[in-house]
N, C-alpha and C positions, 0 to 999 in steps of 0.2 A: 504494500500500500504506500511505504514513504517513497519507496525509487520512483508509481507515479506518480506520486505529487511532486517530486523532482524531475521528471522528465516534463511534466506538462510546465512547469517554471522555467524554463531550461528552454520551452518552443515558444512560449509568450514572450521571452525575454528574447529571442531572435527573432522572432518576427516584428517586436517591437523596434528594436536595433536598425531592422531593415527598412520598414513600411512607416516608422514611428513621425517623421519631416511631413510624408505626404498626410499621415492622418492629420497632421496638427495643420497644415493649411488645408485641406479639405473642410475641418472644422471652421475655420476662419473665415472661409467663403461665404459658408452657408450662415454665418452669424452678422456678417455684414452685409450680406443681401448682393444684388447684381455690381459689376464693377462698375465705375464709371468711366465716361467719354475720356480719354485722357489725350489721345493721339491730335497733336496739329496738323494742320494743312489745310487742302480742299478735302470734304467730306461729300459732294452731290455736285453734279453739275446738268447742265442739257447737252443734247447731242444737236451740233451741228446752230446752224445760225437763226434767226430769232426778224422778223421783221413786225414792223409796228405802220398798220394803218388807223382806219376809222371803228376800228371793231376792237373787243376785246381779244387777249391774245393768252392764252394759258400753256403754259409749258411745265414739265415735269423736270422735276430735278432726279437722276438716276445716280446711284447711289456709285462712289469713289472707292475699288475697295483695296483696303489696307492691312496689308498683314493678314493674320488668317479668319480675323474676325468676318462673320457674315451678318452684323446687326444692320438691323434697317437704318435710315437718317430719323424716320421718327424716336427709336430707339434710342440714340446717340444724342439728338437733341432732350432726351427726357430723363437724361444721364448725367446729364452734364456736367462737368467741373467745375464750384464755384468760381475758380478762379481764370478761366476760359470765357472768351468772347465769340459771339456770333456774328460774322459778316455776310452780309449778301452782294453779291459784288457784280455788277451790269458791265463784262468786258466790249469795249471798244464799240461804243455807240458811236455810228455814222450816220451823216444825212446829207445827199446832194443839194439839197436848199433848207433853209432853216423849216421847219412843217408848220409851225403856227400853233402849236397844240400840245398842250401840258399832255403828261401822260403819269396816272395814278398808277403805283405797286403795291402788291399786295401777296403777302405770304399766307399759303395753304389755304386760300380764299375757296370757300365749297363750290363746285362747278354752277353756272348759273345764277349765282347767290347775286343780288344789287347790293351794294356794301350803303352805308350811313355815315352819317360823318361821326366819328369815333369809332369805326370799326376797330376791334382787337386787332386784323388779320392787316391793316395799313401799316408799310415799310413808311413811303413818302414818294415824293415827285419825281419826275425822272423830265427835263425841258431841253430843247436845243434854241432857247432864245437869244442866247449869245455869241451863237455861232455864225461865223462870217461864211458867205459864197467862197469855194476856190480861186485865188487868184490865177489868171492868164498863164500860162507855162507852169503849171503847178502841179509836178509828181505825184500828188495828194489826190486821189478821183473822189474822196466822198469826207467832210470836217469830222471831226472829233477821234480821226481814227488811233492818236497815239494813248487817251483817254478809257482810263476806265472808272466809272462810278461806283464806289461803294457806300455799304449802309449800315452800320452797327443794329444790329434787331436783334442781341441775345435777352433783353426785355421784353420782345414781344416774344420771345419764344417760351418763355418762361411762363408770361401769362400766359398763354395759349395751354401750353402744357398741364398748369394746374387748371384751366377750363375744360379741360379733354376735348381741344379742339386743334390739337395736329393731327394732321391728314396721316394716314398710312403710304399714302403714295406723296409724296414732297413735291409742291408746286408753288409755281410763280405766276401772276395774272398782272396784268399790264392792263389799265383800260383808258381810252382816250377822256381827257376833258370834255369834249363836244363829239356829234357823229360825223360833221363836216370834214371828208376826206381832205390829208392834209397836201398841203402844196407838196412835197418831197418824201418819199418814203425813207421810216427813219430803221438802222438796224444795230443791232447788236451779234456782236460776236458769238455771245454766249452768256450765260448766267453759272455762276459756281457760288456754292455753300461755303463758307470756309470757316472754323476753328483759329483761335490766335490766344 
């Protein structure tokens, strides 16, 4: 009877030796709940280029992926690091003539939805009113192209998140000031999510 109470001391004690690191961070996982966002960079972006008329324009931001995690952007943004910022960043808006026409953004706005003035889901404006024509012999075919606008929203993402109103699918809507098609079609590069 005492050899196996020594022998079984004897396999707890090596397998504790062995398995003992993982169990103690496995415990600690599960004590502190899912990891948080920690990774910078771009986290979501669209594919391919973005143009802006008289209509609403919704684009999906497709997910960046990094390393071997496969969490969604809603995920990552509902994770987040206190000490992390959320940027929305409008790469390389052009326009062959200035359009004439503010244009409202709006993060993870529900398809369809007419926004209010205070909407949660409002970034802010996006204009090319001070943008000059191409001058005569000018390399440049379309203003604003070395420009990129961005937008700090890890506020609005925050309240969003504690409203339970981010999208599972990560979107961007663009909608004009007015329906009056504008003098010049305006374009953007692309939209990316970004972490800082």
């Amino acid at each position: 009877m005492r050899g196996w109470k020594l022998g079984c001391l004897l396999l707890c004690g090596s397998l504790l030796a062995l398995h003992g690191p993982e169990i103690i961070r496995a415990q600690n996982r599960a004590m502190s709940g899912p990891p948080q966002a920690s990774s910078k960079g771009v986290i979501a972006s669209t594919r391919g280029g973005i143009t802006l008329r008289a209509r609403r324009v919704r684009s999906t931001l497709f997910r960046v992926e990094s390393g071997a995690t496969g969490a969604s952007v809603k995920s990552i943004l509902e994770r987040l690091r206190p000490d992390l910022q959320v940027y929305l960043i409008l790469r390389e808006p052009r326009v062959a003539a200035p359009p004439g026409i503010l244009y409202h953004v709006y993060f993870d706005l529900p398809k369809d939805a007419e926004p209010a003035p205070g909407d949660p889901h409002f970034v802010g404006n996006l204009n090319f009113f001070n943008e000059e024509p191409p001058r005569e012999g000018s390399t440049t075919s379309a203003l604003g192209s070395s420009r990129s606008r961005s937008f700090e929203i890890t506020s609005i993402v925050r309240k969003l998140g504690a409203k339970n109103l981010l999208s599972e699918e990560s979107t961007v809507t663009i909608i004009p000031s007015r329906s009056k098609e504008p003098e010049g079609d305006a374009t953007l590069a692309g939209i990316e999510l970004v972490l800082e």
